[in-house]
C-alpha positions as CSV (number, residue, x, y, z in Angstrom):
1,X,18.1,-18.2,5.3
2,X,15.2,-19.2,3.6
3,X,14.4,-17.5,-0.3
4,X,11.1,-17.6,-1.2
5,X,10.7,-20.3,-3.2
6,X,11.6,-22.5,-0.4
7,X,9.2,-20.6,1.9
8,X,6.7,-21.6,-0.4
9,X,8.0,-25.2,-0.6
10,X,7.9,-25.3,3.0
11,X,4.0,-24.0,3.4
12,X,3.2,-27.1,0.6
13,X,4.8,-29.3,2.9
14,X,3.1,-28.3,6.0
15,X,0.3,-27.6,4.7
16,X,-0.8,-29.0,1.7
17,X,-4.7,-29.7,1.4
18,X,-4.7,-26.1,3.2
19,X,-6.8,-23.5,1.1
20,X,-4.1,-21.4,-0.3
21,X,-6.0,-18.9,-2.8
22,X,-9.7,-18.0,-3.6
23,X,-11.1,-16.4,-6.7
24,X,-14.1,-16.5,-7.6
25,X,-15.0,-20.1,-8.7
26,X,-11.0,-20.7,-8.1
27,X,-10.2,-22.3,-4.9
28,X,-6.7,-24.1,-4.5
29,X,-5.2,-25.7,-2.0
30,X,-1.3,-25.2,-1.5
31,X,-0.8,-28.3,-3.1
32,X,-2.7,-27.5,-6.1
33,X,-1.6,-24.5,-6.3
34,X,2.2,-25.2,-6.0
35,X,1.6,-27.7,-9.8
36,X,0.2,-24.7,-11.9
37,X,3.1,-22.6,-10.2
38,X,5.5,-25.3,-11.3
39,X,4.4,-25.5,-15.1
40,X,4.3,-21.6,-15.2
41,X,8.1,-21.8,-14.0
42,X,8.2,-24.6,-16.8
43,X,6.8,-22.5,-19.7
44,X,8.8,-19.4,-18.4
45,X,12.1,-21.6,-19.3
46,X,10.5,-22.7,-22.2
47,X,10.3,-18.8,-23.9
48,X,13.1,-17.8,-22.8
49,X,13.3,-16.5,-19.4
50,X,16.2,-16.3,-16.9
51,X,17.6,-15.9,-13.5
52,X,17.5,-12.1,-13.0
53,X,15.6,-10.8,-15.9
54,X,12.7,-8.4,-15.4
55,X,8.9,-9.5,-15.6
56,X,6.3,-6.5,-15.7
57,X,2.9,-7.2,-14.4
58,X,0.2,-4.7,-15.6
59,X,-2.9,-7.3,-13.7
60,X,-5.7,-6.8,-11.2
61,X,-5.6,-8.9,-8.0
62,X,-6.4,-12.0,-9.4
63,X,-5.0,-15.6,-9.0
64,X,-3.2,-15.3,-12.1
65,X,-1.3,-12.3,-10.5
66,X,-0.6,-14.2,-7.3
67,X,0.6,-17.1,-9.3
68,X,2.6,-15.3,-11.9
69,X,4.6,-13.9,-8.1
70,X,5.7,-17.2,-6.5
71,X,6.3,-18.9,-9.8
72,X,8.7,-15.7,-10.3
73,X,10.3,-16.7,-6.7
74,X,10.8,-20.4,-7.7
75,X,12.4,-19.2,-11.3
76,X,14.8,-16.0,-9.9
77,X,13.2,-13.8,-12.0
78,X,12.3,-10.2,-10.9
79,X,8.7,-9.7,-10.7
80,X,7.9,-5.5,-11.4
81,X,4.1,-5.0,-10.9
82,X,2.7,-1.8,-11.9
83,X,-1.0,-0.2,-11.8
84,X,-3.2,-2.1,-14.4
85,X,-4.4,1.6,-14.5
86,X,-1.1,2.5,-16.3
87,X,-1.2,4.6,-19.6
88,X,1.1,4.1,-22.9
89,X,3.4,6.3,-21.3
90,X,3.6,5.4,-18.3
91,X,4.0,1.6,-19.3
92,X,6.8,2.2,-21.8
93,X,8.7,4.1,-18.5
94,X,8.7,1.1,-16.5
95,X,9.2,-0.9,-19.5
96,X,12.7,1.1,-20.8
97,X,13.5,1.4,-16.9
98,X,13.2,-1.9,-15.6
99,X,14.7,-3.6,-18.9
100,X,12.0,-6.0,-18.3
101,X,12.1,-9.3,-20.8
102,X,8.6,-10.1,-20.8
103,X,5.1,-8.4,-19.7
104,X,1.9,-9.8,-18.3
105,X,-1.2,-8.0,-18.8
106,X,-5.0,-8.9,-19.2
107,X,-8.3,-7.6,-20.6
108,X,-8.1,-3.7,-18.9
109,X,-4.5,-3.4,-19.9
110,X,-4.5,-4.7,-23.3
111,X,-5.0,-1.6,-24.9
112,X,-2.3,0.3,-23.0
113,X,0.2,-2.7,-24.1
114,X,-1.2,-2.9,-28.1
115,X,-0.5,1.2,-28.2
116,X,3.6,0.3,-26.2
117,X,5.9,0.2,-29.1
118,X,8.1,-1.2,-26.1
119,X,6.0,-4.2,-25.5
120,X,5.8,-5.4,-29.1
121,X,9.8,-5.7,-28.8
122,X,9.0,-8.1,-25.3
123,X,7.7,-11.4,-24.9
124,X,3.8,-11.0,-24.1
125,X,2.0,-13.1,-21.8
126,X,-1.6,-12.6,-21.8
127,X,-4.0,-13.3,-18.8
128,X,-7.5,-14.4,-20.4
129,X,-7.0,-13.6,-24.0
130,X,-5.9,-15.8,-26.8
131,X,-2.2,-15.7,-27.5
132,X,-0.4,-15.9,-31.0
133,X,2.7,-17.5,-30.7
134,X,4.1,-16.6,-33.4
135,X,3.8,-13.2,-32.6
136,X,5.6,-13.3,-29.5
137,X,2.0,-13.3,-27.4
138,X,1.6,-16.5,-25.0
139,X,-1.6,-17.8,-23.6
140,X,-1.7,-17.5,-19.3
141,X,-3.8,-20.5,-19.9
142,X,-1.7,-22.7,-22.2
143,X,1.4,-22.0,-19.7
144,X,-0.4,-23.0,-16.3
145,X,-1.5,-25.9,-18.3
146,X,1.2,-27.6,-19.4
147,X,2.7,-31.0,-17.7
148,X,5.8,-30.2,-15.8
149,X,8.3,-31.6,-12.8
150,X,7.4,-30.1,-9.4
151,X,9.7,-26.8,-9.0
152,X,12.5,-26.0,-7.3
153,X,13.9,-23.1,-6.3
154,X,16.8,-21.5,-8.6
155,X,18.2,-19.0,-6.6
156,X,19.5,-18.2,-2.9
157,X,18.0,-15.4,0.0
158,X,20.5,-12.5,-1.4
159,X,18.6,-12.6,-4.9
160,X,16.0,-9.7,-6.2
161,X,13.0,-11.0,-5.7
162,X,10.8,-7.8,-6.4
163,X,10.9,-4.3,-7.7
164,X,8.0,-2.6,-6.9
165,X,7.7,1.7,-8.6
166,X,6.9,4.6,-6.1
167,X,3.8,6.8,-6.7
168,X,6.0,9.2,-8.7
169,X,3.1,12.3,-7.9
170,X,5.8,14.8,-7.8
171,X,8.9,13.1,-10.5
172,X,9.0,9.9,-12.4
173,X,8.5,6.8,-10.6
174,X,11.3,4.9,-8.4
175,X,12.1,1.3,-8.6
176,X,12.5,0.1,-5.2
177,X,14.7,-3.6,-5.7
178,X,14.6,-5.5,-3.1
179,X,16.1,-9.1,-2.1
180,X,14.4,-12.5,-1.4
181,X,15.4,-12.2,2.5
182,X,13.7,-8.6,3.0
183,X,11.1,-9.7,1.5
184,X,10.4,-13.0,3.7
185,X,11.8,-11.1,7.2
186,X,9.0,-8.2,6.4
187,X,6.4,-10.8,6.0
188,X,7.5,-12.9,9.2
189,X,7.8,-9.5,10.8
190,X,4.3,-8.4,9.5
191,X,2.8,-12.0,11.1
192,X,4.3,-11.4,14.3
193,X,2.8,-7.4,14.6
194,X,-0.2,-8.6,13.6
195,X,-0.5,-11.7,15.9
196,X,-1.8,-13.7,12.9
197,X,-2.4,-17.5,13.8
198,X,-2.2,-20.6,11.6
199,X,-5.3,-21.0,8.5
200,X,-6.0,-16.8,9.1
201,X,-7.8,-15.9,5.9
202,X,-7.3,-12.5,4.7
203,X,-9.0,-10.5,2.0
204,X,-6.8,-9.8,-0.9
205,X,-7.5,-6.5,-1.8
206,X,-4.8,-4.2,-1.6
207,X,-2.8,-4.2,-4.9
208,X,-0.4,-6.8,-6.0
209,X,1.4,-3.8,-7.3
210,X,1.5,-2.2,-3.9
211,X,3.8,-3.1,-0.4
212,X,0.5,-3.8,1.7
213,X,-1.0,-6.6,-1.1
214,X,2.2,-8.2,-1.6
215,X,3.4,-8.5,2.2
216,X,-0.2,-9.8,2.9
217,X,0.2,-12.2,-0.2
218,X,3.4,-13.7,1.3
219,X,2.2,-13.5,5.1
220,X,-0.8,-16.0,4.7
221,X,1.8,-18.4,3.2
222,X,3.6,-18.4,5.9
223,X,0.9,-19.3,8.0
224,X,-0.8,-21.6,5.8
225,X,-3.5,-19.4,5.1
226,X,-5.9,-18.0,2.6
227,X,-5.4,-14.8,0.2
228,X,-9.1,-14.2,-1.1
229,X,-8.4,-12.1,-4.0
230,X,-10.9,-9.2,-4.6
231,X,-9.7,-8.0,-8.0
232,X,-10.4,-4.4,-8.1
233,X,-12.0,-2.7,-4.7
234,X,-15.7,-3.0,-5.0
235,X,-17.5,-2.1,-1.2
236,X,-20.2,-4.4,-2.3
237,X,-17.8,-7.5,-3.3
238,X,-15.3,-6.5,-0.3
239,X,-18.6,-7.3,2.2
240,X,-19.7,-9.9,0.6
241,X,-16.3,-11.4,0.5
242,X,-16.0,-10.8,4.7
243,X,-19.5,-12.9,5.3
244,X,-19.2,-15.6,3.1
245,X,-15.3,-16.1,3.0
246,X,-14.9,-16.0,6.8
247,X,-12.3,-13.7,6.6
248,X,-10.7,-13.4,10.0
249,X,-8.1,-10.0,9.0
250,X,-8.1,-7.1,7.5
251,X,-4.9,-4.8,6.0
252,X,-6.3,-1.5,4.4
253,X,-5.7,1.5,3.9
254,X,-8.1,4.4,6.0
255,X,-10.1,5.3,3.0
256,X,-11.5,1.6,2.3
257,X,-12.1,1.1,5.7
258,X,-14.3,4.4,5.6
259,X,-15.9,3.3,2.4
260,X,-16.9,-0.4,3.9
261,X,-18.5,1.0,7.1
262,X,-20.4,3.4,5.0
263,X,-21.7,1.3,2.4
264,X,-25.8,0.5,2.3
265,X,-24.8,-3.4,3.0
266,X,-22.7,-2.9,5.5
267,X,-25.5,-2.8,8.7
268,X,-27.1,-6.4,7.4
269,X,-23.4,-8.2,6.6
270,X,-21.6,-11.1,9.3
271,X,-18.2,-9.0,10.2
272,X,-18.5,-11.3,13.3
273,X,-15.5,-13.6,11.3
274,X,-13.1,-10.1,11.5
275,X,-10.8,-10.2,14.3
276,X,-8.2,-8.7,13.7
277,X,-7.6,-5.4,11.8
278,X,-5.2,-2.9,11.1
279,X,-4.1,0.1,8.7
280,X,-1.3,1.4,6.9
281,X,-0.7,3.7,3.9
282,X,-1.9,6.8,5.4
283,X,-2.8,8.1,8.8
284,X,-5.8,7.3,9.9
285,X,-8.5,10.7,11.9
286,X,-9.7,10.2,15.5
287,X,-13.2,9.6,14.0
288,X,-12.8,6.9,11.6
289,X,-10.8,5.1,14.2
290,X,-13.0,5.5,16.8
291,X,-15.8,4.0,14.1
292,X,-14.0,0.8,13.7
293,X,-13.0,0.4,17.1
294,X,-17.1,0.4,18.2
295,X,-18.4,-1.4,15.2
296,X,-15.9,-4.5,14.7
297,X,-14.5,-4.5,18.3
298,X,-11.4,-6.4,16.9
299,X,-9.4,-8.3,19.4
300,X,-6.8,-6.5,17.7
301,X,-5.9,-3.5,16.4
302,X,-2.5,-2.7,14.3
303,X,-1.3,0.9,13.0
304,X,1.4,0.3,10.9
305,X,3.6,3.0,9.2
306,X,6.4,2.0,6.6
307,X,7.0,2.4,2.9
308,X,8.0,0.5,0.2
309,X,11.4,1.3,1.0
310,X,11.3,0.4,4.9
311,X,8.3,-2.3,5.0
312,X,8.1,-1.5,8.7
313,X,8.7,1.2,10.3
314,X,6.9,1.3,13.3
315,X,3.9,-0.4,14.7
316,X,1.3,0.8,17.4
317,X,-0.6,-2.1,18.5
318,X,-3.5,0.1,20.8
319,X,-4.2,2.9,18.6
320,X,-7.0,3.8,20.3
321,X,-5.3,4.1,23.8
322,X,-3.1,7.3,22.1
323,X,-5.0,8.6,19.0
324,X,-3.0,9.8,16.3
325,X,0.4,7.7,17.6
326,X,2.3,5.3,15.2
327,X,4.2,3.7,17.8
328,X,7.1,2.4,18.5
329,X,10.0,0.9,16.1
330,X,9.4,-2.4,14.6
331,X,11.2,-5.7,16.0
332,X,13.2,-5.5,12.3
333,X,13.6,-1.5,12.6
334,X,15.5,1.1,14.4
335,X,14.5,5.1,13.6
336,X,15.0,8.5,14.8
337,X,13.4,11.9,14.3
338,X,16.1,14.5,13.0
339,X,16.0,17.9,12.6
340,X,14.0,19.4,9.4
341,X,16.5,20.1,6.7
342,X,19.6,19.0,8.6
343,X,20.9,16.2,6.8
344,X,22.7,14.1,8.9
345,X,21.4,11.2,11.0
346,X,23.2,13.0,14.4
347,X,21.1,16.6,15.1
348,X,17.9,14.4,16.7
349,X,15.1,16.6,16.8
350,X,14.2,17.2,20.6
351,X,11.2,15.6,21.9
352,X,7.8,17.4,20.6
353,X,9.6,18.7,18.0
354,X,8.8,18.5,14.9
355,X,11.2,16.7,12.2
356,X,12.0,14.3,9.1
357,X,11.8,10.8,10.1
358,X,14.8,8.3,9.1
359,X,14.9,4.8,9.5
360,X,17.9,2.4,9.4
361,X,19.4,1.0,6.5
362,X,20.6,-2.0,8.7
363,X,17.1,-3.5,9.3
364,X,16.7,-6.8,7.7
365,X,13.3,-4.9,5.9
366,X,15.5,-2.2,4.6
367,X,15.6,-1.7,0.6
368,X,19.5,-0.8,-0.8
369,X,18.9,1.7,-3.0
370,X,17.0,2.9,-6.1
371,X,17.0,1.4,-9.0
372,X,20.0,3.0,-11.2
373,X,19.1,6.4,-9.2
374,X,22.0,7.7,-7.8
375,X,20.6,11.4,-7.6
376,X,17.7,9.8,-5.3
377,X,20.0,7.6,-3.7
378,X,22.3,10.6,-2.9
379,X,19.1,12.4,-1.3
380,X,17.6,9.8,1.0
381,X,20.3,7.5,1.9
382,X,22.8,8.9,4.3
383,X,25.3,7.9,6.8
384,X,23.4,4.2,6.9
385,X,20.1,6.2,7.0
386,X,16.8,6.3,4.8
387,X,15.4,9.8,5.0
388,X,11.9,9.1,4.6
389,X,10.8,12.6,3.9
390,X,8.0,12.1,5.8
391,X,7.3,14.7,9.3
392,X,6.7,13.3,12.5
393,X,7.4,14.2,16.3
394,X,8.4,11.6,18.8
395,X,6.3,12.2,22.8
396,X,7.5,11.5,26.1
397,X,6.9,8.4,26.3
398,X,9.0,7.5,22.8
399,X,5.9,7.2,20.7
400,X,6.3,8.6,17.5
401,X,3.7,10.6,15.8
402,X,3.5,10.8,11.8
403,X,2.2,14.6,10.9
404,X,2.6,14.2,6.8
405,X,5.2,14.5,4.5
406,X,8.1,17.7,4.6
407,X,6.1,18.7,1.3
408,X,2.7,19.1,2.4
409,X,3.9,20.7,5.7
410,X,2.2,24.1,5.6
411,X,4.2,27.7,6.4
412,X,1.8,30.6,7.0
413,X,3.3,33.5,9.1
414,X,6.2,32.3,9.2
415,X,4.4,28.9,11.6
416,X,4.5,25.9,10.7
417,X,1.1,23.8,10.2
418,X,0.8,19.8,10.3
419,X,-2.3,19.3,7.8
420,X,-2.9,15.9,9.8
421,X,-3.8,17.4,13.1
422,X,-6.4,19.7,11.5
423,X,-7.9,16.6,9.3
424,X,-8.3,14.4,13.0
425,X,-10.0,17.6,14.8
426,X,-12.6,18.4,11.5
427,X,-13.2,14.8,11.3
428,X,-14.8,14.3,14.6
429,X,-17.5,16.5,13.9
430,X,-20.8,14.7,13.1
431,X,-21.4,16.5,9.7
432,X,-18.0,15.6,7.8
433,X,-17.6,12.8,5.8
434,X,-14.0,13.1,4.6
435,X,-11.6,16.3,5.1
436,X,-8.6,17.0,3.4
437,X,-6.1,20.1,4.5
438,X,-3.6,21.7,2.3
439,X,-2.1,25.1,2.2
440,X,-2.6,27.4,-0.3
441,X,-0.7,30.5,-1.6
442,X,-1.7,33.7,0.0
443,X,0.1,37.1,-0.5
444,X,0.3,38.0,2.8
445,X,0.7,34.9,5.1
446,X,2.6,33.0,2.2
447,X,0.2,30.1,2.7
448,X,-3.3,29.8,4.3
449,X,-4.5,27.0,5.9
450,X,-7.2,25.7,3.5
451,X,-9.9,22.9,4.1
452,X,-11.4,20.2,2.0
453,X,-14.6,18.8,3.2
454,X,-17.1,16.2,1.8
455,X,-20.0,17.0,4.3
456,X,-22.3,13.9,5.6
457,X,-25.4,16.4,6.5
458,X,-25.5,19.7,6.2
459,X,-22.9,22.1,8.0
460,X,-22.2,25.7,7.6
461,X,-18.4,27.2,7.4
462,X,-19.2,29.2,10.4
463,X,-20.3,26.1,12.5
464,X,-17.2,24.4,11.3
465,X,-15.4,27.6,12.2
466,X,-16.6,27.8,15.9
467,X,-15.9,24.0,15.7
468,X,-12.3,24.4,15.2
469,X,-12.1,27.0,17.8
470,X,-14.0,25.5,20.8
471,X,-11.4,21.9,20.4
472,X,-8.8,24.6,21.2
473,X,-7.1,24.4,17.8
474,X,-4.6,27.3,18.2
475,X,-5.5,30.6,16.2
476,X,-2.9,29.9,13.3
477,X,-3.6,26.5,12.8
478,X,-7.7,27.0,12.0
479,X,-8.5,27.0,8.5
480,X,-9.3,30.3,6.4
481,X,-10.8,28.9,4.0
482,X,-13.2,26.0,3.4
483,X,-14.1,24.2,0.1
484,X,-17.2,21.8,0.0
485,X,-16.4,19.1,-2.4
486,X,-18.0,15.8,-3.7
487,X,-15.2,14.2,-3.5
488,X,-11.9,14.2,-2.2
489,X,-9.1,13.2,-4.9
490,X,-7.3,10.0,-4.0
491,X,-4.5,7.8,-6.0
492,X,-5.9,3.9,-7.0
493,X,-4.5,2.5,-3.7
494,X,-6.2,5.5,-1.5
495,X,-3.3,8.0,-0.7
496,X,-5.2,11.2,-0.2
497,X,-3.7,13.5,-3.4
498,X,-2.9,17.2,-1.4
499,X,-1.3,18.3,-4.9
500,X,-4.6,17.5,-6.7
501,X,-6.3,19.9,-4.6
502,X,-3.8,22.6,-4.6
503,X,-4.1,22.7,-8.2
504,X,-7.4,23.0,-8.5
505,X,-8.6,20.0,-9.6
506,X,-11.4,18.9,-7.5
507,X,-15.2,19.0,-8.3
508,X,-17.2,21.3,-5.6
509,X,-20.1,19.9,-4.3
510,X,-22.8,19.9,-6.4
511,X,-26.0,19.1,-4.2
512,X,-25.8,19.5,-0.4
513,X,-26.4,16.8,1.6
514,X,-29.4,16.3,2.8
515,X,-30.3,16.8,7.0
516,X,-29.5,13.6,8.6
C-alpha cells in the first residue's frame, strides 16, 4: 500500500507539467512543486528533524502550508495543524500535548508564538518573516531554497502521517492520529463519491487545519489536479477565484456556500466552470439547498457526513431527491444507529427512531484512538465501534438522517426535539436569512424550544409563528421563543456554535431589515 510520499511521487510521474498549486502569483506544476518540497525535506534534516517527531502548523491556507504537508509525508514527520486563530494558551496546549519538535507559523500567528514560552524551547520556522538562526528561528524562504537531491519517501503506509485537534467547544481539544493509509484510502474514497475526473481544479479554502481542506489537498493529487489556495475565506476573493481560476468543484461547508450566493458579486461572476459540488461539516436546510441546486445546477451534487475521526461516514449523492438525508454508508464505511444511551454496538435503534450513530472502527478511514486519551478512548470506542455522539434516525429505505449531536438534542415535557428539523422548516420561509435552534432552560417544561433568526426582510414572530404551524410542525416542537439577531455565532470553519447562544452571547439585531 501506497504512503503518501509515494502517492505524491506517483502524481510527479504522471503528471508532471500538470498545475499542481495556485497562490496568488504562485503557480507550480507538480514537477516544480515536488523540488521545493524536496529541499524543505532537506533543511528539515538539516535542523534536526526525525521520523515521527511532531511539527505544529499555526498558517493560513497558503502554499507554504500545503508544502510544509507533503514534505512532512516525504520526511515521516507528523504534521499537527492548528487554527492560525489560536491564542497563547491555546498554542502552548497543542504544543505540551503533541510534544511537537518544531512550529511553523507566519505574520497573524507571530504574536501568539513570541507570547508561548513553549515555542521558544522549539525549533521555529517562520513563513514570510526573517529568521535568526541563532536563535533557533529558520527562514520558510531560506529552507525551500536551498539545493537538494529529489526526495524520497522515509517511511511505509502504517506511519502517522497527521494529527489533526477536535473543536474542543465543550473540553480541551483531542488529537485525532492518524496513519499514511487512512489518510490516502479517505482521499481515494473522497474521489470516487465525488466523481472527480483527471486535471479537476478545486478551490482551497477549507482549512489546512481541518478534515475537509486536507482531504481535498490530497484528492487533487491524486487526480493530478489543482488546489487554488484561498488563504482566509473572503466571499469576494472566493468568486473571483471560481471565474478566473476555472474551478470545476466545490467542498464547503453550508455556511460559505450561503455566504457566496449572497454576496453583491455573485449575480455578475462565471460559476459556469462549477460542476460539481458538495457539503460537509454541518447539515445543510431545505432552503439553502434548494438555492444551490437552481443557481449552479451542478451535474453533481454530494452530501457528505464524517468527522475527523471517521473521514466518511456516509454519502448521499441526490440530496435533493430526499431533503435532509445523509445517505447511505461509504464504500470504506459500515454504521449503525443504536439506541440513545445504550452503550453497546448490539441494541439497534428501530427504524424512525431516534439514536447515537456509530461507525466501524474496521473501515480503512477509521482513526485508532485519541491521542494519549484513554478517558475519551473509553467513551467512544467500544466493541470495534466509534460512538460518534452525534443523533440521527435511519428511514425505510436505509437512508440515514443526521438530527444533531446527543448534546444539543432538546427535552421539553419530557419530548424530545431535533433542533435540525425546526432550522430546515424556518429556513424556507422567504424572510429568514439564517436560523439557529437551541433549547433553553425553562422551569416548567425543563427546556423550551428557542429560535435564532437573522431575518432577510422584515417578519414578525407571529407570522413566523403561524409559519411553523401551517408546515404541520407538531405542537411541542414550534418554538416559544424567538430572538432576532445580527448574526448567528459560528466557529472559524462554520460549525454553527448552539452553546454560544445558550449562553447568551449573541448581539440582537440592531436595525431591521429593510422590506425586500
Amino acid at each position: 500500500m501506497f504512503d503518501l510520499g509515494n502517492s505524491f511521487l506517483a502524481s510527479v510521474a504522471r503528471d508532471p507539467n500538470a498545475t499542481a498549486i495556485v497562490d496568488g502569483d504562485v503557480r507550480l506544476t507538480y514537477r516544480q512543486w515536488y523540488e521545493k518540497i524536496s529541499s524543505l525535506v532537506a533543511s528539515f534534516d538539516r535542523i534536526g528533524l526525525k521520523p515521527g517527531d511532531h511539527l505544529l502548523t499555526v498558517l493560513q491556507n497558503r502554499w507554504e502550508a500545503a508544502t510544509v504537508y507533503w514534505a512532512c509525508q516525504f520526511a515521516g514527520l507528523v504534521i499537527t495543524p492548528i487554527n492560525w486563530r489560536a491564542k497563547t494558551d491555546e498554542l502552548d496546549f497543542c504544543l505540551e500535548d503533541s510534544e511537537a519538535c518544531a512550529i511553523v507559523y507566519q505574520d497573524v500567528s507571530n504574536e501568539a508564538v513570541a507570547d508561548s514560552k513553549l515555542a521558544a524551547c522549539v525549533r521555529r520556522i517562520a513563513v514570510g518573516l526573517p529568521g535568526d538562526e541563532n536563535k533557533g528561528t529558520f527562514s520558510f524562504d531560506d529552507m525551500i531554497a536551498a539545493k537538494a537531491l529529489r526526495a524520497e519517501a522515509r517511511v511505509s503506509a502504517d506511519a502517522w502521517s497527521i494529527m489533526l485537534y477536535t473543536s474542543g467547544t465543550t473540553s480541551k481539544p483531542k488529537g485525532v492520529p492518524r496513519r499514511h493509509r487512512a489518510e490516502r484510502a479517505a482521499a481515494i474514497a473522497h474521489v470516487a463519491q465525488n466523481l472527480y475526473a483527471r486535471g479537476e481544479r478545486t478551490l482551497g479554502v477549507m482549512p489546512l487545519y481541518h478534515t475537509m481542506g486536507v482531504r481535498s489537498l490530497i484528492a487533487m493529487s491524486v487526480i493530478g489536479g489543482t488546489f487554488v489556495c484561498l488563504p482566509r475565506y473572503d466571499s469576494k476573493q472566493a468568486l473571483a477565484l471560481l471565474q478566473n481560476e476555472k474551478i470545476t468543484n466545490l467542498y464547503l461547508v453550508p455556511t460559505l456556500y450561503h455566504d457566496l450566493i449572497h454576496h453583491p458579486d455573485f449575480a455578475a461572476t462565471d460559476i459556469s466552470s462549477v460542476r460539481k459540488i458538495g457539503f460537509a461539516g454541518a447539515s445543510m436546510t431545505d432552503g439553502l439547498l434548494k438555492k444551490l441546486d437552481a443557481i449552479f445546477k451542478p451535474d453533481l451534487f454530494v452530501n457528505h457526513y464524517g468527522s475527523s475521526e471517521v473521514y466518511t461516514c456516509t454519502i448521499d449523492q441526490n440530496p435533493l431527491a430526499k431533503p435532509g438525508s445523509a445517505g447511505r454508508a461509504g464504500i470504506n464505511q459500515n454504521i449503525r444507529v443504536v439506541k440513545l444511551g445504550s452503550g453497546t454496538a448490539e441494541e439497534i435503534a428501530p427504524t424512525g427512531e431516534e439514536g447515537e450513530i456509530i461507525a466501524m472502527l474496521a473501515g480503512d478511514e477509521a482513526f485508532e484512538g485519541y491521542w494519549r486519551r484513554p478517558d475519551a478512548d473509553a467513551k467512544a470506542l467500544r466493541g470495534g465501534w466509534y460512538f460518534t455522539g452525534d443523533t440521527g434516525f435511519t428511514d425505510d429505505d436505509g437512508d440515514l438522517f443526521v438530527t444533531g449531536r446527543v448534546d444539543d438534542m432538546i427535552i421539553t415535557g419530557g419530548e424530545n426535539v431535533s433542533p435540525v428539523e425546526i432550522e430546515s422548516c424556518l429556513s424556507l420561509h422567504p424572510a429568514v436569512s439564517e436560523v439557529a435552534v437551541v433549547g433553553l432552560s425553562d422551569e416548567k417544561w425543563g427546556k423550551i424550544v428557542a429560535a435564532f433568526i437573522k431575518r432577510r426582510t422584515p417578519v414578525t414572530e407571529e407570522e413566523l409563528e403561524q409559519y411553523c404551524r401551517a408546515s404541520g410542525l407538531a405542537n411541542f416542537k414550534r418554538p416559544r421563543r424567538f430572538v432576532f439577531v445580527d448574526a448567528i455565532p459560528k466557529s472559524p470553519v462554520g460549525k454553527l456554535l448552539r452553546r454560544m447562544l445558550v449562553a447568551g452571547e449573541y448581539q440582537q439585531e440592531t436595525s431591521p431589515p429593510n422590506a425586500a
